[in-house]
N, C-alpha and C positions, 0 to 999 in steps of 0.2 A: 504494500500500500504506500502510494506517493502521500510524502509530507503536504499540506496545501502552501500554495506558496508563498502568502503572507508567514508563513511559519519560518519558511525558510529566510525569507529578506530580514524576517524579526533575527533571528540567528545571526546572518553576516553582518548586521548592524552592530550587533552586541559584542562580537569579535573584530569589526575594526573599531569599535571601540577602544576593545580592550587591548588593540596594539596602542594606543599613545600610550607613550613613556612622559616619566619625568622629565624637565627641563633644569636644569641649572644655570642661570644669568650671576652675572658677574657682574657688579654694581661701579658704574663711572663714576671715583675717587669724587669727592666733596672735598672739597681745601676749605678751611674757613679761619679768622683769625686766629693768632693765637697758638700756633700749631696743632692745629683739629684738624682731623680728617674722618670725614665718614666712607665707610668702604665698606665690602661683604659680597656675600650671595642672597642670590633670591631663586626660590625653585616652585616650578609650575606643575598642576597636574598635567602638563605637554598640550591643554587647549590652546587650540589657534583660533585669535578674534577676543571678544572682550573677556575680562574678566573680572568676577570677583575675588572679595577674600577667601571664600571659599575653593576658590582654583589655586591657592598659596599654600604649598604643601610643607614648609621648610624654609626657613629664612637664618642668615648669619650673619648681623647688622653692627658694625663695632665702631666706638666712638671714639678715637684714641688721639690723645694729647700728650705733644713732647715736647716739658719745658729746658731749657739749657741754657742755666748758668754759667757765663763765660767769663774766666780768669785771664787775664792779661795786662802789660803794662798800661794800661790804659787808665788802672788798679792800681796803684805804685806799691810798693812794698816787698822787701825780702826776707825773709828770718834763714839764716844756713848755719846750725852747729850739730858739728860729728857727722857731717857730710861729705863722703868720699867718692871717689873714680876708681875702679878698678886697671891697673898697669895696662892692661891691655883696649882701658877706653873704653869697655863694650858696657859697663855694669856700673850705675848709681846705687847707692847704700844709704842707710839711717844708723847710726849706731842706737842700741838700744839702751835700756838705764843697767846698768852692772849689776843690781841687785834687787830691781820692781820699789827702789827707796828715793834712791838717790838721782839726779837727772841722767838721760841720757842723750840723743841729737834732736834737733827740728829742722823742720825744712817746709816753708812758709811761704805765700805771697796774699799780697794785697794788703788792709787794714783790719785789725782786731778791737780799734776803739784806743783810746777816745774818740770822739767824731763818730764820721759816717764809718759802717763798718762792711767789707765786700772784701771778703778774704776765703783761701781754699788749705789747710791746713793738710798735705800732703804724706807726714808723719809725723807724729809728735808725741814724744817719752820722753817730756820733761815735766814737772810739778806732778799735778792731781794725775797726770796718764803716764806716768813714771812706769806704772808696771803693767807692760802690753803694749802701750804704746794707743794711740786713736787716730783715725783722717776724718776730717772737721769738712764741710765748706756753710759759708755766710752770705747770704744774699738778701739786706732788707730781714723779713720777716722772713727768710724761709732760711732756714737749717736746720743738718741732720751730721750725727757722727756715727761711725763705725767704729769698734774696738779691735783692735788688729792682733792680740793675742800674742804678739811676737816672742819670741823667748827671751831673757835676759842675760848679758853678756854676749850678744849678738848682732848681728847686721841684718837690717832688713831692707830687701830689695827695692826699690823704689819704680826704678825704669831702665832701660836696655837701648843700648846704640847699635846700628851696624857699625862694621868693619868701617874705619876709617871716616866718622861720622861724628860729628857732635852735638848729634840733634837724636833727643832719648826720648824715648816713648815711654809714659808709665803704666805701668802693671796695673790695670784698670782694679777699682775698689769698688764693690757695690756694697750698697748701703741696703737698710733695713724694708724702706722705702719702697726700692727697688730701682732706685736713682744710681747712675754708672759712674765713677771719675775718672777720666780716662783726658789725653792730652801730651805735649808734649814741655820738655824742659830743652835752653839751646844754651851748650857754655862755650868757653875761648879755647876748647880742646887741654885744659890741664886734668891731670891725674894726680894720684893719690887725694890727699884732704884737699877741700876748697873751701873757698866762704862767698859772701853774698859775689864779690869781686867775679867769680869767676861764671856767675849766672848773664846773660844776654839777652836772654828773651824768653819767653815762656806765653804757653796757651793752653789751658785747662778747664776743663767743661764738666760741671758738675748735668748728664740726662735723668731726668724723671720720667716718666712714661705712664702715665692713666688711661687707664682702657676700660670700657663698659662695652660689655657684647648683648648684644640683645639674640634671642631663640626662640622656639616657641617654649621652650621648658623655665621662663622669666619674664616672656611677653607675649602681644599680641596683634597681628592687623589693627592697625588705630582706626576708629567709626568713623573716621573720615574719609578715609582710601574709597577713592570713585575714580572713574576713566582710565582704567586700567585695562591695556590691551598686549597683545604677543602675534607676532607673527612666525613665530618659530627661533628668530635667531635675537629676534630684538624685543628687549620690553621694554613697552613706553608708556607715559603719561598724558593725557589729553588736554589740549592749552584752546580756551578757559577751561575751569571746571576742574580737574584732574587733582590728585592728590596719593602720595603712597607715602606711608610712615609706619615704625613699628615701634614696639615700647608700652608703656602703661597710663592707660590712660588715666585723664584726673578722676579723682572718687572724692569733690571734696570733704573734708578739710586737707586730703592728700592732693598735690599738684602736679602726680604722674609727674612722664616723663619718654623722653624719647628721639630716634632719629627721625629726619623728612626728606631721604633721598630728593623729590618733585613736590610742590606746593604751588597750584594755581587757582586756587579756591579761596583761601582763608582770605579776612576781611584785611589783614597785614599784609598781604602780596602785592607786590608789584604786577602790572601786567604781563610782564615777562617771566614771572614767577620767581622760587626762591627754592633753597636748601637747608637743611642748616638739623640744630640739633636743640632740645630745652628737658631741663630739670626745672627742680623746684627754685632754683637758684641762678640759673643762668639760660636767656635765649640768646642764639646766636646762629643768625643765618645770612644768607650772601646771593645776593642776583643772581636768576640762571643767565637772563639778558636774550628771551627765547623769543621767537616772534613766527612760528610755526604755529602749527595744529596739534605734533605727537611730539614729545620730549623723551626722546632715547635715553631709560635712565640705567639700562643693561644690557648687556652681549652675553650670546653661548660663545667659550672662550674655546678655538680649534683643540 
């Protein structure tokens, strides 16, 4: 007995159905002040043509901020004792305190105060960090230290030259934070001890790094997301009207929070629309500058 044939067409429909696959879109980077960037994935049930939130199977939405504190002459200052060169030029040293009591070297730039203070304390086992030693940096209102554990009656490594080079890299120091120190130190090519004398320039960059990832296991399509469309390789946003963002929305007395890859809806948008990111504490968003229809805010990446 033949199937009838609406049976059958009901059948091939539901099997080419069931060929779309997921899609995975790779989101075009957001720069916005400040060093933010908004960037991520976004994955479709594979529909081509509008979509909803419900077509958004999977999102990887991260907000990430990188401050960096930069030490330089610019900074004035040197502190250098029990700082040495290795004979062969290649190895900077800290001597440590002889017995975790009594001092042992520092090696310093910038200001510690009085005054304004903008300094990066690169090792220091003298006084209250006599034993272990600490790397400090100061910027304004922001600092943090790390305790360096060093052993006492020893040298601790500071930063490294090549061959025939007197420009030393240091032995990058991450902090509790999660803030990096990392930079360089330039001297006049002398060995064994030196003191402030023999330093010429220096540049050292305390990075911080803040990262908020949005998922679905922390957030959610924001009730605003409309005009949202895929053609297979591209997802775009629909200019007016159009809107995609993910994160938590307000519940007041809570003020949510979230990314907005495309904003050409909200009553703050420019015509051209916007991007950008907001918590309870901070909005911050930046012209797309778009004068189109669809706003390509993702590619399937080859």
């Amino acid at each position: 007995m033949r199937a009838p044939l609406t049976a059958l067409l009901g059948t091939a429909m539901a099997l080419a159905c069931g060929l779309a696959s997921a899609t995975v879109f790779q989101l075009a980077p957001v720069k916005l002040p400040g060093g933010i960037t908004v960037s991520g994935t976004v994955t479709t049930d594979g529909t081509i043509g509008p979509l909803t939130a419900a077509n958004l199977t999977d999102w990887s939405v991260s907000v990430r901020q990188v401050q960096r504190f930069v030490f330089d002459p610019s900074h004035p200052g040197v502190q250098v004792s029990g700082v040495s060169v290795s004979a062969d030029g290649r190895k900077m040293s800290v001597r440590t305190s002889p017995d975790g009591v009594n001092d042992g070297g520092l090696l310093a730039f910038g200001s510690f105060g009085p005054g304004p203070e903008y300094g990066v304390q690169v090792a220091n086992f003298t006084g209250a960090y006599a034993d272990g030693g600490v790397a400090f940096y100061l910027a304004g209102p922001a600092f943090e230290w790390q305790w360096l554990s060093a052993p006492n009656a020893s040298k601790r490594l500071v930063a490294k030259a090549a061959p025939g080079s007197s420009v030393f890299k240091l032995v990058p120091v991450g902090f509790p934070s999660g803030a990096v120190m990392s930079g360089t130190i330039t001297t006049d090519g002398r060995t064994g001890a030196i003191d402030a004398s023999a330093i010429t320039d220096w540049k050292i960059t305390a990075a911080l790094v803040d990262e908020v990832r949005y998922t679905p296991a922390n957030s959610s399509v924001l009730p605003a997301t409309a005009g949202l469309s895929s053609d297979g390789t591209t997802l775009s946003v629909a200019r007016p009207g159009g809107y995609f963002g993910v994160g938590i929305a307000p519940r007041p007395p809570a003020r949510g929070q979230g990314a907005v890859p495309a904003d050409f809806a909200s009553a703050t948008a420019p015509s051209g629309g916007q991007a950008g990111y907001w918590n309870a504490f901070t909005f911050q968003y930046v012209g797309l500058h778009f004068k189109g229809s669809a706003w390509p805010i993702a590619t399937v990446q080859p």
